[in-house]
C-alpha positions in Angstrom: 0.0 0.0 0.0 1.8 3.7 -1.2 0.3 6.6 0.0 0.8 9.9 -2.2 -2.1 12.0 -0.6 -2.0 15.1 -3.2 1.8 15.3 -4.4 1.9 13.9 -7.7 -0.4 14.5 -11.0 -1.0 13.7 -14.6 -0.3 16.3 -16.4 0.0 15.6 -20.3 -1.9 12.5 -22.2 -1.7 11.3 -26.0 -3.1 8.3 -27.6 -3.2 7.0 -31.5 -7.1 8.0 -32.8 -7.0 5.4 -35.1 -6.8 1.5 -35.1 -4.0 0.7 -37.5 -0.6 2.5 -37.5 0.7 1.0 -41.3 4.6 1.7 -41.3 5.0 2.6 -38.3 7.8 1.0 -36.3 7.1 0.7 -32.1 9.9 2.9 -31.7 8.2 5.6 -34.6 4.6 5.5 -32.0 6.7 5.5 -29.0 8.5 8.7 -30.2 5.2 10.6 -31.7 3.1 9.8 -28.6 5.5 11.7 -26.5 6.2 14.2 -28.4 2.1 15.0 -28.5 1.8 13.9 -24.9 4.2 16.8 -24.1 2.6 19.2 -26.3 -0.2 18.5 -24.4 0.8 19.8 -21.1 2.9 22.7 -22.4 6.5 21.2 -21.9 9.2 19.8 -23.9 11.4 17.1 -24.0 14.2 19.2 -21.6 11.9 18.8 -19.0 11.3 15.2 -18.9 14.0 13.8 -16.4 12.0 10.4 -15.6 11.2 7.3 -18.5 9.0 4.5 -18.0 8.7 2.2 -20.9 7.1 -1.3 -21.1 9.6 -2.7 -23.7 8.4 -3.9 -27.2 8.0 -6.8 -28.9 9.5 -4.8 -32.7 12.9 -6.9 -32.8 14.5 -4.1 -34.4 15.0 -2.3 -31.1 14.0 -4.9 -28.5 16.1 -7.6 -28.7 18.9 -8.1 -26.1 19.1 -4.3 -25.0 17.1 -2.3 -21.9 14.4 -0.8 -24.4 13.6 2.5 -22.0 17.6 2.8 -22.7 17.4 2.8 -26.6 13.9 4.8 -26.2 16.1 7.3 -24.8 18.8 7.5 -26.9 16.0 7.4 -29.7 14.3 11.0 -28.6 17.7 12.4 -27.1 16.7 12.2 -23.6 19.2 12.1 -20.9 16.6 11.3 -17.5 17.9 10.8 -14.0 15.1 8.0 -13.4 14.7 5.5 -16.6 13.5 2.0 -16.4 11.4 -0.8 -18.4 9.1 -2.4 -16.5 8.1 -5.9 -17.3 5.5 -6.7 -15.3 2.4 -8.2 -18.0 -1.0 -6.0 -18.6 -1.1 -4.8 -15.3 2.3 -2.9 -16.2 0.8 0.3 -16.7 -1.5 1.0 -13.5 1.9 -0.1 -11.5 3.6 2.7 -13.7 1.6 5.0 -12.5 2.7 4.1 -8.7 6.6 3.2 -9.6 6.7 7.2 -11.3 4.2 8.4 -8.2 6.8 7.4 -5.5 9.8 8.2 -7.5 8.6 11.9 -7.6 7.7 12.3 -4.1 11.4 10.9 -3.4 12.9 13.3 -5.2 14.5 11.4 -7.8 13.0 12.9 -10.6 10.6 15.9 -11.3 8.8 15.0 -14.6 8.3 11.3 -15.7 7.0 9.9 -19.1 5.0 6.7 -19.4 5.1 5.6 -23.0 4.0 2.1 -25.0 3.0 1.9 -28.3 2.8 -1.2 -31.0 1.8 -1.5 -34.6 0.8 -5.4 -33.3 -1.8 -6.3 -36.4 0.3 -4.1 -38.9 3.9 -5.6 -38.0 1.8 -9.2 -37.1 0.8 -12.5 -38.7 -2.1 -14.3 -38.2 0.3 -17.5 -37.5 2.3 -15.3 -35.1 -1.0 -14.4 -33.4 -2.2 -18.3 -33.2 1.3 -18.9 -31.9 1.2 -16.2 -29.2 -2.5 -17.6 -28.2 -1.6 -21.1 -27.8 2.2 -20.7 -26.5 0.8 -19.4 -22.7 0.4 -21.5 -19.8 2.6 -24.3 -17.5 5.2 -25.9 -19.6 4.6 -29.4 -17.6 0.6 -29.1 -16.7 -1.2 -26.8 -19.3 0.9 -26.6 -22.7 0.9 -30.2 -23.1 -2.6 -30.3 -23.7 -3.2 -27.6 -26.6 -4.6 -25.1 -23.9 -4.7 -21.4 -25.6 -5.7 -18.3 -24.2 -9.3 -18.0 -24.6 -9.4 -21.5 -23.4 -7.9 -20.6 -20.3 -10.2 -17.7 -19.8 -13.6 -20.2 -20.9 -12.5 -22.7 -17.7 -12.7 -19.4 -15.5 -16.5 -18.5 -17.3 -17.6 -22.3 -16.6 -16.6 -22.6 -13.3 -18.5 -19.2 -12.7 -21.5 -20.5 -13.9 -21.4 -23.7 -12.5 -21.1 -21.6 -8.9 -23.2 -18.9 -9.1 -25.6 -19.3 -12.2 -24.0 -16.9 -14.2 -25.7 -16.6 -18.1 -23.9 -16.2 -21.1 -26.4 -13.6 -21.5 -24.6 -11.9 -18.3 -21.3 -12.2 -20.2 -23.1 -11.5 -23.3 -24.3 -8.1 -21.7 -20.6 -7.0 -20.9 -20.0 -7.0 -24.5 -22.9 -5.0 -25.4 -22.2 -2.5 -23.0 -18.4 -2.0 -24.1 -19.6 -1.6 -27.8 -22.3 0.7 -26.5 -19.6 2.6 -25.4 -17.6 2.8 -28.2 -20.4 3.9 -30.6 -19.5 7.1 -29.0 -15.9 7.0 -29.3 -14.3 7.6 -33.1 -10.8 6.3 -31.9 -12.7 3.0 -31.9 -12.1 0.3 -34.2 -16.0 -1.2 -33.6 -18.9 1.6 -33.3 -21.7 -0.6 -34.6 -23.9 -1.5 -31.5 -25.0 -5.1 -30.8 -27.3 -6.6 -29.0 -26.8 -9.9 -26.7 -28.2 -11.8 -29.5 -25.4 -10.8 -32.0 -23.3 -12.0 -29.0 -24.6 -15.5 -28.6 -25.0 -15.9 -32.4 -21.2 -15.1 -33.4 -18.6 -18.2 -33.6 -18.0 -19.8 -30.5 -14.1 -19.6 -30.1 -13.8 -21.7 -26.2 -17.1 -22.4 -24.9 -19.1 -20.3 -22.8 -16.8 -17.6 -24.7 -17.9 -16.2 -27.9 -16.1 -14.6 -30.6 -18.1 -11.2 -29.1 -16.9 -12.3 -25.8 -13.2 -12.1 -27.0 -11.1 -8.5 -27.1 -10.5 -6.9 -30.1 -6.6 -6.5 -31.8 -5.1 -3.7 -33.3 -2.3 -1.2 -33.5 -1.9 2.0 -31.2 -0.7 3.1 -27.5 0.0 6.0 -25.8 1.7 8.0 -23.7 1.3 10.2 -20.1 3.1 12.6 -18.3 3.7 12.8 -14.5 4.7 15.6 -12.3 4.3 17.5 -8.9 0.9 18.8 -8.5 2.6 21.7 -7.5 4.0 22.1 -10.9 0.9 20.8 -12.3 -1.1 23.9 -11.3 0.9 26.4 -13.9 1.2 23.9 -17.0 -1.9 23.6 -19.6 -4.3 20.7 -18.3 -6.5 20.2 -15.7 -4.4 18.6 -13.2 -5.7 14.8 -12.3 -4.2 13.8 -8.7 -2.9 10.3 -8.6 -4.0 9.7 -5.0 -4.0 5.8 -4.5 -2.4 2.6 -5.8 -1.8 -0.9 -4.8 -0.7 -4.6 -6.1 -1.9 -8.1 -5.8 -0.5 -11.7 -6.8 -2.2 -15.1 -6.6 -0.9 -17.4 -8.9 1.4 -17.4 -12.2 -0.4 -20.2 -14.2 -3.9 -21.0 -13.8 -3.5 -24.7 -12.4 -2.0 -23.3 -9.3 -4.8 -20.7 -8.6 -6.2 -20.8 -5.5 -9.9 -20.5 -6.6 -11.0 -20.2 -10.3 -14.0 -17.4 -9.1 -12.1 -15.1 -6.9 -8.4 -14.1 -7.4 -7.9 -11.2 -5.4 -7.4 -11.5 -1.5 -9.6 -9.1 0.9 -6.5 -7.3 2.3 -5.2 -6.6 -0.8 -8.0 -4.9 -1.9 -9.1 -3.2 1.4 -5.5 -1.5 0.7 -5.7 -0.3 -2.7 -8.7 1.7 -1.5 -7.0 2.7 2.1 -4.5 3.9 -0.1 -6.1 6.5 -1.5 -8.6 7.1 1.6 -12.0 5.9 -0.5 -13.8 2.9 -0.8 -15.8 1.0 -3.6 -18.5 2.8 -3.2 -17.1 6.5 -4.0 -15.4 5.6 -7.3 -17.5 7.3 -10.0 -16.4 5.2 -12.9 -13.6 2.5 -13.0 -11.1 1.1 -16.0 -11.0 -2.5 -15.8 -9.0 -5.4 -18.0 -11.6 -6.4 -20.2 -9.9 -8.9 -22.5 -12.5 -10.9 -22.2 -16.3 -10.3 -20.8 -15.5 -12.7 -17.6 -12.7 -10.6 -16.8 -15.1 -7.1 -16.3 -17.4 -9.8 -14.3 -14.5 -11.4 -11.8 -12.9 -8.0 -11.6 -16.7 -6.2 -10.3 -16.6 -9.1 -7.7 -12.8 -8.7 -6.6 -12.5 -5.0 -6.4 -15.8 -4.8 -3.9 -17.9 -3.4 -6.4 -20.3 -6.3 -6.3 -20.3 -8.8 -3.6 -19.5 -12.7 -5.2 -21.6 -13.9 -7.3 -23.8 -10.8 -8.1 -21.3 -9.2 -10.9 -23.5 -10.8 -13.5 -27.2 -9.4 -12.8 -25.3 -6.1 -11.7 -24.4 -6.0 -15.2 -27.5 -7.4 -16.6 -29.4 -4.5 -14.7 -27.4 -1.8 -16.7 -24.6 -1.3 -13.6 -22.0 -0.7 -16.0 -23.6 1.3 -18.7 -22.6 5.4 -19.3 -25.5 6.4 -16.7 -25.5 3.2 -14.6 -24.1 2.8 -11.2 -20.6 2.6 -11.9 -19.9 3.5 -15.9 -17.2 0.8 -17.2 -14.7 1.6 -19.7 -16.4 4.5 -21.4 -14.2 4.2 -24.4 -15.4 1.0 -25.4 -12.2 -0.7 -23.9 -10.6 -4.0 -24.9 -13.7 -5.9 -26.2 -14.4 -2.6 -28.8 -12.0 0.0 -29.1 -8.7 -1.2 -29.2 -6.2 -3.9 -28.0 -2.8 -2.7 -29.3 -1.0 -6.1 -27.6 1.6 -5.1 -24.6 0.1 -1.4 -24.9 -3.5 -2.3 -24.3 -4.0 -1.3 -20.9 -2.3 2.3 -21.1 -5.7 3.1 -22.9 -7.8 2.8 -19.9 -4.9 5.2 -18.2 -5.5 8.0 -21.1 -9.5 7.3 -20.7 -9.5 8.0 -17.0 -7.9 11.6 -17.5 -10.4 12.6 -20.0 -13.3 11.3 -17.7 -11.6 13.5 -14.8 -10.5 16.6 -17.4 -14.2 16.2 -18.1 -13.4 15.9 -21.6 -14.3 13.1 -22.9 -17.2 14.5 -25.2 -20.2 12.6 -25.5 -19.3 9.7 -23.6 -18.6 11.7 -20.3 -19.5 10.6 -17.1 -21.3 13.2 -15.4 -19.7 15.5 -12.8 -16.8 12.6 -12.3 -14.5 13.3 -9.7 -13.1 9.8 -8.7 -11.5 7.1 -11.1 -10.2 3.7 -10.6 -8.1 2.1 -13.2 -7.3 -2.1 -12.5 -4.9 -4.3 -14.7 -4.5 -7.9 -14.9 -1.6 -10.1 -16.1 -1.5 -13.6 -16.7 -4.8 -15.3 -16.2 -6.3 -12.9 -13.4 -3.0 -13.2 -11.7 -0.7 -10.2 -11.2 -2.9 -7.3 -10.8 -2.7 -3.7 -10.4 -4.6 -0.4 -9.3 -4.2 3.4 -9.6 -6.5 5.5 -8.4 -7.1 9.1 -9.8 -8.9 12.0 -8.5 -10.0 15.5 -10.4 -8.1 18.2 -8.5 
């Protein structure tokens, strides 16, 4: 549990508006984010003294060598605080607390998150079905032709099997995310569905559906960290970074403790303590939602919804814009975008615009308070960051 009360703030944001990046190197994004994330907040690239990267997967500049190090030497900066962390999806939400504490140590004064990837316009679809099926315990899982959405389907069954959850329930997540993104033009899917289309579409590891499944595309972003103090004279609204914690359960899924809950009490009674707030105050929240189970475990870890519930709480319309706690107004993972490693620094860049109060048509009303929760693995490492409009 890290406690920054009011010291540190986000100050500068960027993000690709479009789902394909055609020749476009990682390092080429990485370099144009930053450069728009600083024009943003009204600084330049003297001012940065703090790099966070989350490395690449472009061989070109990744292979062998300390990737925040060449990202450096890429955009000619010379930081006192520069590191890559490697850490899965939750990577970016632990970012956000790694350049939080670094600042209110003094060992830097402005830090840049950046992660970018032209992941379907560099990819294959073989290198895709390899990356999909190439995940899991090299003695237990791999052995048996497990792949991701596999993985994620065994967590779905078991949820239904103990608390009666529908695929109409999981169905309903989707609906809501592409809900969402009809209002986003970033978005690479703005045509609403219905939980029909859901159930109707290919199923790809039963209970999941092809609907049920995120999206993949190019893209990333980029966000800038400060002082608040600082903060107050630059361009933006400042957005106060007042909370953040970590959990772990597991590293593969056959060691899991339970396959319906994967984050402890504790845990999650100090990512709130953190920040002083509980469950209950957060006015919208950013959660992993690679696949529509995810949104549903994550509702029921976090203390939104008590076990079991997550799935008529999102059947009722808890999650829609205008519901009791909006999910992902962008459309996240399951519609907008899922640029690979870089997915989850869009539900960062989302949370800043909900608390600038920017976010155009898709704004949550009067939004003051913003949760944003990674998960890596299969619901295993997880992360928080908790924002607040100053």
């Amino acid at each position: 549990m890290t406690r920054f009360g009011d010291k540190c703030a986000v100050v500068g944001i960027a993000r690709t508006e479009q789902p394909w990046t055609p020749n476009k190197t990682s390092m080429d994004l990485h370099a144009a984010l930053s450069r728009t994330a600083l024009e943003d907040a009204g600084l330049t690239k003297n001012d940065v003294d703090g790099v966070l990267t989350a490395g690449c997967d472009d061989p070109t500049y990744c292979e062998d060598v300390a990737h925040s190090a060449v990202f450096c030497e890429y955009m000619g900066l010379k930081p006192r605080f520069t590191y890559s962390v490697d850490l899965g999806t939750p990577v970016f939400a632990k970012m956000i607390e790694i350049a939080a504490v670094a600042i209110s140590a003094g060992l830097c004064n402005t830090m840049l998150i950046v992660s970018a990837e032209p992941t379907v316009s560099r990819g294959s679809r073989s290198e895709a079905v390899e990356k999909m099926t190439s995940f899991g315990h090299p003695e237990f899982e791999l052995p048996y032709g497990i792949s991701i959405p596999a993985f994620y389907a065994l967590v779905a069954r078991r949820h239904m099997e103990v608390f009666g959850t529908t695929e109409e329930q999981l169905g309903r997540v989707a609906v809501a995310m592409r809900n969402h993104a009809a209002l986003n033009p970033a978005a690479r899917y703005r045509d609403r569905i219905s939980v029909e289309d859901v159930l109707a579409s290919p199923l790809i590891a039963d209970p999941l559906h092809r609907l049920d499944c995120c999206v993949t595309t190019d893209g990333g972003g980029a966000l800038l960290v400060t002082t608040l103090e600082r903060a107050r004279d630059l361009r933006q609204h400042p957005v106060v970074i007042i909370g953040s914690g970590q959990g772990f359960s597991h590293e593969h899924l056959i060691a899991a403790p339970s396959l319906t809950g994967f984050l402890d009490e504790k845990t999650r009674s100090d990512m709130f303590a953190s920040a002083g707030v509980s469950p209950d105050d957060m006015d919208l929240a950013l959660l992993y939602d690679n696949f529509t189970i995810s949104v549903l475990i994550q509702l029921e870890d976090l203390g939104f919804c008590e076990p079991g519930t997550a799935g008529p709480f999102v059947e009722s319309g808890g999650i829609d814009l205008g519901g009791h706690l909006p999910i992902n107004p962008h459309g996240g993972l399951l519609s907008e975008s899922h640029p690979g490693r870089a997915g989850g620094i869009m539900h960062l860049i989302e949370a800043i615009l909900q608390l600038r109060r920017t976010a155009g048509p898709r704004q949550v009303v009067d939004a003051e308070l913003a949760l944003v929760h990674g998960v890596g693995g299969i619901l295993s490492n997880q992360a928080t960051a908790i924002f607040a409009r100053h």
